[in-house]
C-alpha positions in Angstrom: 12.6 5.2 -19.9 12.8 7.3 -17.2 12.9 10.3 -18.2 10.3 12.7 -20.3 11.0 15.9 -22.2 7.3 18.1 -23.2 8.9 21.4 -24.7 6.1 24.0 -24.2 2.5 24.4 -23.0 1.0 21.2 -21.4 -2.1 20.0 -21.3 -3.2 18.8 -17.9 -6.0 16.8 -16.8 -6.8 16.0 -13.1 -8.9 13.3 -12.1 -10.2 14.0 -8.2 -10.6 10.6 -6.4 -10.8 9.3 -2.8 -6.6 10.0 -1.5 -7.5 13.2 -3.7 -10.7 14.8 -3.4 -10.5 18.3 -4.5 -8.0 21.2 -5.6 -7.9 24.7 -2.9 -6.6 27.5 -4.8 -3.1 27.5 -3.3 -2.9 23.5 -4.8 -4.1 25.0 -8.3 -1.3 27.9 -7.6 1.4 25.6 -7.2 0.7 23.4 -10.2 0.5 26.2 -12.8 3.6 27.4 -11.3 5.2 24.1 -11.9 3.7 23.5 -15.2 5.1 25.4 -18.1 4.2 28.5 -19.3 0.6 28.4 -21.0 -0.3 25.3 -19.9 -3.9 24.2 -19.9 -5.2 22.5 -16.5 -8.6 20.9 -16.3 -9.8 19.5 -13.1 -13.0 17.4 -13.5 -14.2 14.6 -10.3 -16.1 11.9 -12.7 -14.9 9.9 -14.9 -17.5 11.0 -18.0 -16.1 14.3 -17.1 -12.8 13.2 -17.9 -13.8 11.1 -21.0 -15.4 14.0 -22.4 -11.6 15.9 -22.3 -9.3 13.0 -22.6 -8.4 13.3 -26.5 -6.4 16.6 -26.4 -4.5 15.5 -23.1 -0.6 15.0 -22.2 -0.6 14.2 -18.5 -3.2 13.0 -16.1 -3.1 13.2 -12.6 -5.0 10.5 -10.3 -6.6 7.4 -11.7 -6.5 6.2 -15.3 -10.0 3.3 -16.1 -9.4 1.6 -19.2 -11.6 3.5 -21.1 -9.6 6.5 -20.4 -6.6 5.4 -21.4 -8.1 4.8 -25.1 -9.8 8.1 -24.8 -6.4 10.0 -24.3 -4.2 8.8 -27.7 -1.8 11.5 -27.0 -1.1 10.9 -23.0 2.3 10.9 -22.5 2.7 10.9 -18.8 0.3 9.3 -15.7 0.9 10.4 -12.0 -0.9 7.9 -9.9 -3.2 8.8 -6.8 -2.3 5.4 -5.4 0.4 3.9 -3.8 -0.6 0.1 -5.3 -0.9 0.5 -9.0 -1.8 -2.5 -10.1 -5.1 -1.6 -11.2 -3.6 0.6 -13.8 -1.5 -2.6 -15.1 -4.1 -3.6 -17.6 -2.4 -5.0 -21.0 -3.1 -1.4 -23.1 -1.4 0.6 -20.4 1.6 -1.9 -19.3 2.6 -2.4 -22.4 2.3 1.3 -23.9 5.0 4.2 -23.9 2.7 5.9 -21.4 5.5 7.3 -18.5 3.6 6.0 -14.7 4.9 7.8 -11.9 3.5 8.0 -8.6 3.6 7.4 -4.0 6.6 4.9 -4.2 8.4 5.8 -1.0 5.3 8.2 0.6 2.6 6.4 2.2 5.3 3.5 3.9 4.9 5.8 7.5 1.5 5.7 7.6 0.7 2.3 6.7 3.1 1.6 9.2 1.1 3.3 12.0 -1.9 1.0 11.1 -0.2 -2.0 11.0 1.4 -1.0 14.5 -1.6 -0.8 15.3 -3.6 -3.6 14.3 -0.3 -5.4 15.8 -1.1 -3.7 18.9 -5.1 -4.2 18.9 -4.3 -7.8 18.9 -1.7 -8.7 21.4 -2.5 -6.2 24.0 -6.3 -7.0 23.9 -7.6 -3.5 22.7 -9.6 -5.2 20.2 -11.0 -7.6 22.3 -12.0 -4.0 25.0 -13.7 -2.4 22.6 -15.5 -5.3 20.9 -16.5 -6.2 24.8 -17.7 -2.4 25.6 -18.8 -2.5 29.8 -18.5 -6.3 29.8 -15.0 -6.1 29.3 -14.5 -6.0 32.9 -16.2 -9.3 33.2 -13.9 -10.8 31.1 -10.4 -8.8 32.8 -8.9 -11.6 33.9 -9.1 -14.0 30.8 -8.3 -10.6 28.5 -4.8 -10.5 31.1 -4.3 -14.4 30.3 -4.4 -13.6 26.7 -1.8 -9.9 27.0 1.3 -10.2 24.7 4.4 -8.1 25.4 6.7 -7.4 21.9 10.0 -6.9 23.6 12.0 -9.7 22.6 9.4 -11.0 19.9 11.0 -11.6 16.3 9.3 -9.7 13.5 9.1 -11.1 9.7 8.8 -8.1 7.2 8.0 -9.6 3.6 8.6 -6.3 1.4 11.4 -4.1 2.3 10.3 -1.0 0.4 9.0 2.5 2.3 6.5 0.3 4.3 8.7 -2.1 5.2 11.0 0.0 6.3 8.8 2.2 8.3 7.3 -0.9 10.0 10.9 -1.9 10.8 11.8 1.1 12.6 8.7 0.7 14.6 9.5 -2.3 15.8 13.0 -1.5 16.9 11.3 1.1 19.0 9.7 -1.4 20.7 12.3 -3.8 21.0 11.6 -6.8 19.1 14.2 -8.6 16.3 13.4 -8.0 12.8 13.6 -10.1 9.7 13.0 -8.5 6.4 13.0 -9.8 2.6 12.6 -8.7 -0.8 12.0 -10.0 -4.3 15.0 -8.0 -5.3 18.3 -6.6 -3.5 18.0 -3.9 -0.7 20.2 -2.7 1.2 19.6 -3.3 5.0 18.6 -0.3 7.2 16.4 0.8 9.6 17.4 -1.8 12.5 17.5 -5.1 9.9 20.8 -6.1 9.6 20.0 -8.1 6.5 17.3 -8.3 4.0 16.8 -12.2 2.4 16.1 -13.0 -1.0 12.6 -14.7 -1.8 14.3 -17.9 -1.3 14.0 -17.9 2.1 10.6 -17.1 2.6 10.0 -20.2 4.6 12.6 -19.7 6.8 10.7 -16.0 7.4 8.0 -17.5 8.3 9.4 -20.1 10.6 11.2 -17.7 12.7 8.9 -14.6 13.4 6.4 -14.0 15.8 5.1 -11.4 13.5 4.4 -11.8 9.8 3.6 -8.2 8.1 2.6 -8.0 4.3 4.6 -4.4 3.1 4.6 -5.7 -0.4 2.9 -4.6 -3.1 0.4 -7.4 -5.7 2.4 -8.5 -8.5 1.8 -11.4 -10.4 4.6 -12.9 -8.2 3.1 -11.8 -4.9 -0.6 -12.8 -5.3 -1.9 -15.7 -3.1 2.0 -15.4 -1.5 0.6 -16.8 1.5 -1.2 -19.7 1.1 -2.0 -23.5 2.2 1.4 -24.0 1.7 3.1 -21.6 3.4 1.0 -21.4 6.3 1.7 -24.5 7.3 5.7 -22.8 7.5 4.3 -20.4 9.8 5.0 -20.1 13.5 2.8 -22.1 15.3 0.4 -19.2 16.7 2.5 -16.4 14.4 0.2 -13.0 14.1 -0.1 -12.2 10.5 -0.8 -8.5 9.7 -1.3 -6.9 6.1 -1.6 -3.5 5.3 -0.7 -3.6 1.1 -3.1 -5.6 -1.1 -6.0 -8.6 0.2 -4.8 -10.4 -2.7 -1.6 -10.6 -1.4 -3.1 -13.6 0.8 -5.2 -16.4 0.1 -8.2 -15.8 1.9 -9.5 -19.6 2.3 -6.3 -21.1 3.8 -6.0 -17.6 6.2 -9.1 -18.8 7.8 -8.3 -22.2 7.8 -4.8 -21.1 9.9 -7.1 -19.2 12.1 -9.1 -21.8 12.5 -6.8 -24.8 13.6 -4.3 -22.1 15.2 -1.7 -21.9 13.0 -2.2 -18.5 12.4 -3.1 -16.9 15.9 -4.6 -14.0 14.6 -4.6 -11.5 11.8 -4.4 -7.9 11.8 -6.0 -6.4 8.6 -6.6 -3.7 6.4 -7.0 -5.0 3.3 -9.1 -7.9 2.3 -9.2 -11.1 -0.1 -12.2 -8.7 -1.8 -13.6 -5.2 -1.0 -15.8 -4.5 0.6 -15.7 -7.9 2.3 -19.2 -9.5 2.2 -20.9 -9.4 5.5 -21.3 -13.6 5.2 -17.3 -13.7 5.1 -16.0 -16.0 7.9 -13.1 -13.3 8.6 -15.9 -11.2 10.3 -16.8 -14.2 13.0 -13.1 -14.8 13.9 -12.1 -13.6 17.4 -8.7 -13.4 16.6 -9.2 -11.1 13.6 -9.0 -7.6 13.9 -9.9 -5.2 10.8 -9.9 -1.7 9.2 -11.7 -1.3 5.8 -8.6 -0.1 3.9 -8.3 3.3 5.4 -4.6 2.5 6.0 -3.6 4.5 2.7 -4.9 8.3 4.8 -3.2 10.5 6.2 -3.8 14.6 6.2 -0.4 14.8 4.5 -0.7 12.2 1.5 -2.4 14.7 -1.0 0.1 17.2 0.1 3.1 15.3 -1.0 1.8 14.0 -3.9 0.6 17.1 -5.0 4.4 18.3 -4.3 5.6 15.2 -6.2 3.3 15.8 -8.7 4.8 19.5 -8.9 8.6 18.7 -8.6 7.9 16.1 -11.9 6.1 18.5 -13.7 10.3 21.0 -13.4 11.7 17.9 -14.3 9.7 16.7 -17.8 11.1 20.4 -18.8 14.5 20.0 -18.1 14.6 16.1 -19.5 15.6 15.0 -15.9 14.3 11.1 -14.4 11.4 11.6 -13.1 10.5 10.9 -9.3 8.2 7.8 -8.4 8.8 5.8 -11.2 6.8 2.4 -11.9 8.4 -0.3 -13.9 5.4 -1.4 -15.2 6.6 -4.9 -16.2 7.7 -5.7 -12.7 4.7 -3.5 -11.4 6.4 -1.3 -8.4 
């Protein structure tokens, strides 16, 4: 179902979290606007908060714990604060009539940036610089040894949704070949002149200087690089991620890393968050890391918020709504 008809007043809940911390007045302005005429919006930041209001509500926007869900018998409609929703795939929810909408096709530019960037942390040295501080200029001429240009480098994309895509068009800008693929059909764009079935994953792997994780953790995708498919990798392929940790199996990355299979990994997510300071990823030269702030950007909240908003119109007029999650497949 992708549509949603509520005929009259709505009642509104909004969880704050972390890609939404609070509500100015213009943001409460715009949603009563969008909502229909005596609508009821509560805006609570904790999660007792919301437990405490749950039982009278129709739609929630931002996060939706377990014990919510059962709190709220009469939710109707959930717009997620996330771009990965797997964590509101739980049994109760998947297999409910409860309507989850949310960033599908938003936050693909700037996970981009941070997985250029990782990429470029790694192979022009800038992690190695800063980890280095002063002594860096000790260590000049084995950094220069070590300098990778991308021109002419092939580029593997495993996910060819909004992040995919946005990762693809940065690499055309700096001239390298990309490869793309996709658990289902997708058109090629955005400088990939075809996008592969899962089928020929190993063949992805095999060809690209450049692995990049831009999919999101399904049952499908979890542990998607592992033992096995390492050893299809490049010999001293760069693997980055910027979607879900789970998305790789964090054992056999350091073992690649290790032997030089994998010759370094650009990350912002990790096999578990936070990443335990005893973690082997953390002593690995060739390992450069964010702690998942790949997801912010100072205009997330505002689209949303606007997505949020245009949905809100369309529930009234019985129109598909934007953002949609199939939560079988779970994206």
């Amino acid at each position: 179902m992708s549509a949603l008809k509520l005929d009259g007043p709505m009642n509104i809940l909004v969880l704050l979290g972390l890609t939404l911390p609070e509500l100015s007045d213009p943001d409460m302005q715009q949603i009563r606007a969008a909502a229909a005429p005596g609508s009821r919006i509560r805006v609570v930041a904790r999660l007792d908060e919301a437990l405490e209001q749950a039982r009278d509500v129709d739609i929630i926007l931002g996060f939706l714990p377990q014990a919510l869900f059962h709190a709220a018998p009469g939710l109707r409609w959930v717009h997620a604060i996330a771009s990965g929703v797997d964590m509101f795939l739980y049994p109760a929810m998947r297999d409910s009539g409860v309507i989850l909408t949310g960033e599908k096709g938003l936050v693909g530019g700037h996970l981009a940036d941070t997985g250029f960037g990782l990429l470029l942390a790694l192979t022009r040295q800038i992690a190695t610089a800063i980890r280095l501080g002063s002594g860096s200029w000790d260590a000049r001429e084995a950094m220069r040894r070590k300098e990778i240009e991308l021109e002419g480098l092939t580029m593997g994309i495993v996910g060819f949704g909004g992040t995919g895509r946005a990762m693809a068009r940065r690499a055309t800008a700096f001239g390298m070949r990309v490869l793309a693929l996709d658990e289902w059909p997708v058109s090629p764009s955005d400088g990939v002149q075809e996008v592969w079935g899962r089928e020929r994953l190993a063949e992805l792997l095999g060809g690209s200087d450049v692995v990049v994780v831009c999919c999101p953790l399904t049952a499908q995708t979890r542990h998607l690089l592992n033992a096995t498919t390492f050893a299809q990798l490049k010999p001293g392929g760069l693997v980055i991620n910027v979607t879900r940790g789970e998305i790789i199996d964090g054992d056999a990355l350091v073992r690649a890393l290790r032997d030089g299979r994998c010759g370094g990994a650009g990350l912002d997510v990790a096999p578990q968050e936070p990443l335990p300071a005893e973690h082997p990823l953390w002593t690995l030269d060739n390992v450069v890391m964010t702690p998942h702030t790949a997801g912010a950007s100072q205009l997330r909240a505002p689209r949303n918020l606007a997505r949020f908003c245009d949905n809100l119109g369309r529930i009234q007029r019985g129109e598909p709504l934007l953002g949609l999650i199939d939560k079988q497949l779970g994206y």
